[in-house]
C-alpha positions as CSV (number, residue, x, y, z in Angstrom):
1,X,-79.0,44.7,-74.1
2,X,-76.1,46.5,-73.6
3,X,-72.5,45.2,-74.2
4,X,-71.7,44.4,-70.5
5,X,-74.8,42.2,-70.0
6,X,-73.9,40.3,-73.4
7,X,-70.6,39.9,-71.8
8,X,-71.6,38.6,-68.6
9,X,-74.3,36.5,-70.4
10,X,-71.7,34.9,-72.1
11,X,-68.9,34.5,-69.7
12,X,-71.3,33.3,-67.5
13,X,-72.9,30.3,-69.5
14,X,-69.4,29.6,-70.3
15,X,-67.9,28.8,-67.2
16,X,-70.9,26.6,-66.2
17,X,-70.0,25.1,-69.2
18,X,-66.5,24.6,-68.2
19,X,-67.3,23.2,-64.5
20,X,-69.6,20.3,-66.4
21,X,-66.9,19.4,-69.2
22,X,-64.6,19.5,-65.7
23,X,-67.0,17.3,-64.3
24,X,-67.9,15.3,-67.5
25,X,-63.6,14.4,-67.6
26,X,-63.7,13.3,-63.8
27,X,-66.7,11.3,-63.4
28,X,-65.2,9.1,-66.4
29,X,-61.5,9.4,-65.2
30,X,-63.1,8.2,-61.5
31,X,-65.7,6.1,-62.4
32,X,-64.6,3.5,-60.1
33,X,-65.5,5.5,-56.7
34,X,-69.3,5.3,-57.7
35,X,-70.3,2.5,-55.3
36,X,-73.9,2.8,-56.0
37,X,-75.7,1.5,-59.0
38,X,-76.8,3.9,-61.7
39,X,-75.2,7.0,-60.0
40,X,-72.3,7.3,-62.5
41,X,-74.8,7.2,-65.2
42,X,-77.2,9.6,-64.0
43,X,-74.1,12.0,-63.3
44,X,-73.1,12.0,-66.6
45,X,-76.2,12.3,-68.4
46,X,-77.6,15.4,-66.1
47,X,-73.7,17.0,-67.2
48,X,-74.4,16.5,-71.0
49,X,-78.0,17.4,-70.9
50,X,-77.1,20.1,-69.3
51,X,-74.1,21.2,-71.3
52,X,-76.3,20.4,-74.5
53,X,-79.2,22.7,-72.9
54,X,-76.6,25.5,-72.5
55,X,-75.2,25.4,-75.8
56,X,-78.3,25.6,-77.4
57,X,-79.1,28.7,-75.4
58,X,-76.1,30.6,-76.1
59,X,-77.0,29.4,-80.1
60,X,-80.0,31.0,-79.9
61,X,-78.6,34.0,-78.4
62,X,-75.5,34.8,-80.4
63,X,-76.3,32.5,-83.6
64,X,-77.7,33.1,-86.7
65,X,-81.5,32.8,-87.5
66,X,-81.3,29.4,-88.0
67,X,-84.1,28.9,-90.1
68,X,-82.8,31.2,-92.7
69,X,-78.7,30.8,-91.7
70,X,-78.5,27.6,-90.6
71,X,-74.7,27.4,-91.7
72,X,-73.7,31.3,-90.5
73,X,-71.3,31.4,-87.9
74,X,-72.6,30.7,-84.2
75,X,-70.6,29.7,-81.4
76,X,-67.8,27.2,-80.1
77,X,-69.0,24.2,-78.7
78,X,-66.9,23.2,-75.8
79,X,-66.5,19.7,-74.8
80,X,-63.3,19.8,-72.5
81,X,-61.8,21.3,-69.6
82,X,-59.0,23.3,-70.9
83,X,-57.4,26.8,-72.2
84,X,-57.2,26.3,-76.5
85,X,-58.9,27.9,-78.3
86,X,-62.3,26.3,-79.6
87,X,-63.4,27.6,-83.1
88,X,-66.7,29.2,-83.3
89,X,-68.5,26.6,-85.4
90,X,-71.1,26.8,-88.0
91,X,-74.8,26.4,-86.1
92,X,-75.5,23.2,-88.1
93,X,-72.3,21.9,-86.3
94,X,-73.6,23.1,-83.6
95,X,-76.8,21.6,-83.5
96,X,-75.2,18.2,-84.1
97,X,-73.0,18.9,-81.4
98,X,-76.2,19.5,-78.7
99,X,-78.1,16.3,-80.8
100,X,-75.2,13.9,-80.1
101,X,-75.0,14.9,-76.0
102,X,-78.8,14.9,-75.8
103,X,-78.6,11.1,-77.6
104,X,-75.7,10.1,-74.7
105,X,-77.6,11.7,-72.2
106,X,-81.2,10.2,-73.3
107,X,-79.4,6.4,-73.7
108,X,-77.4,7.0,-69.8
109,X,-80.7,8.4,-68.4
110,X,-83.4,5.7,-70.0
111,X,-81.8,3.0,-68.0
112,X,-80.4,4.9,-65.1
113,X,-82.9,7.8,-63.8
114,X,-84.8,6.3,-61.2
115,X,-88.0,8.4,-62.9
116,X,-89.0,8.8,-59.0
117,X,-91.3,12.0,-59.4
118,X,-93.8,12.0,-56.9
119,X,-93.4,14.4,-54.2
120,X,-91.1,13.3,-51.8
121,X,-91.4,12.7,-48.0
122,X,-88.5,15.2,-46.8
123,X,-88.5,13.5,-43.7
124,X,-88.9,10.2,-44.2
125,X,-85.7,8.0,-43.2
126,X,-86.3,6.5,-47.1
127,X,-85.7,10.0,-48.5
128,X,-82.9,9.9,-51.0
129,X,-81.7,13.4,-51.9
130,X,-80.4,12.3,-55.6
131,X,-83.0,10.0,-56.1
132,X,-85.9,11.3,-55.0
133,X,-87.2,14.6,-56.3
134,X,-86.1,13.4,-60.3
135,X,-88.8,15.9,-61.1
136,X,-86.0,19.2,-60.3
137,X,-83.5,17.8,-62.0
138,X,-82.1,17.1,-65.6
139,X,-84.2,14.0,-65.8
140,X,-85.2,11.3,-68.8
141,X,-88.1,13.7,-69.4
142,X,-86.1,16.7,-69.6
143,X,-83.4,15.4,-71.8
144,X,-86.6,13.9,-74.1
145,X,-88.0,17.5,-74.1
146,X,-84.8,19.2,-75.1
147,X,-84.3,16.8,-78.1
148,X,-88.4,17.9,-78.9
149,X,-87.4,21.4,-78.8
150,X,-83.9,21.1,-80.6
151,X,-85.2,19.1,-83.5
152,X,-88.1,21.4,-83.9
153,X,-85.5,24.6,-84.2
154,X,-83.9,22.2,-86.9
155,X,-87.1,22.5,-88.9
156,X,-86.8,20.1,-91.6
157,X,-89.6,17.8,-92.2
158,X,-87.3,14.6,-90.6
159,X,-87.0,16.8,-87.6
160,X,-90.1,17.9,-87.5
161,X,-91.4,14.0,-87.0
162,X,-88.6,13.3,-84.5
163,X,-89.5,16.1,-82.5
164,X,-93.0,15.1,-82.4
165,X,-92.0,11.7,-81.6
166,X,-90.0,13.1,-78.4
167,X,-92.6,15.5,-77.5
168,X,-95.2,12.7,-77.0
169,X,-92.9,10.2,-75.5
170,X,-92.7,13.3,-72.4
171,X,-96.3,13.7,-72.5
172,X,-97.1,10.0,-72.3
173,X,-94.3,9.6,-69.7
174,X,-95.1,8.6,-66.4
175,X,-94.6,12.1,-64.5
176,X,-97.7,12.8,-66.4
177,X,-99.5,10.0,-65.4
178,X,-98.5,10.6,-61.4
179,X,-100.3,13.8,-61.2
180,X,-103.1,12.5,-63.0
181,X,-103.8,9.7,-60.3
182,X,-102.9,11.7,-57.6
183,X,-106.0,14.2,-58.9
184,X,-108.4,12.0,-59.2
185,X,-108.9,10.5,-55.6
């Protein structure tokens, strides 16, 4: 890849990064103009999923081989809305970093996502644009599958178990379970 894509690669993860730390600060700072049960939560943990999901990309791009680096020099992990400087952390720091939002996001989304993933019915007068459709977004079972993935990168044995714990906690989730009733008829 040449030099400009890596740029824009990078530049490019890190603004989205910036607009969710933006609205990670706000939705806390205004948490009082949710009026609707849940929404707050489910807000924030989609933003730190999210965040968490990018970091770990731009780890695996620009990091070390973590298997045989894992404290080599890797990447700042930003977690606010601002111009300082953030240091460009070890990747062991940085996979705590990406652990601890996926844990925040996991605990807000287990009691808040409405786990509404059957096909929706666009044109129903019922149809809920944030609830409905849970399936395209940065769901309970996405968050669960990130921390599957992140812990298996991690490779140690103790990882190793909690990322199989994760991995079958998605499978044996019900968006699994939907399709498979809605195959057999």
């Amino acid at each position: 890849i040449t030099e400009k894509y890596t740029v824009a690669i990078w530049n490019k993860i890190y603004n989205i990064i910036a607009d969710l730390n933006n609205l990670l600060y706000w939705v806390d700072e205004n948490k009082d103009v949710f009026t609707t049960a849940n929404y707050h939560d489910i807000i924030k943990g989609e933003a730190l999923g999210l965040r968490a999901f990018l970091h770990f990309d731009l780890l695996r791009l620009f990091g070390p081989v973590y298997s045989e680096n894992p404290t080599g020099k890797a990447i700042p992990y930003r977690v606010s809305f601002d111009q300082k400087a953030t240091p460009v952390l070890p990747a062991d720091q940085v996979i705590t970093y990406v652990l601890k939002d996926l844990h925040e996001a996991d605990s807000l989304l287990e009691i808040s996502d409405p786990k509404n993933f059957d096909l929706p019915e666009y044109y129903s007068k019922d149809y809920n644009a944030f609830e409905d459709s849970r399936q395209l977004r940065m769901n309970t079972c996405a968050v669960k599958a990130m921390l599957a993935r992140v812990y298996c990168y991690k490779g140690d044995a103790e990882s190793k178990q909690k990322a199989l714990t994760y991995a079958y906690d998605v499978v044996e989730s019900n968006y699994f379970a939907l399709y498979e009733d809605n195959s057999n008829p």
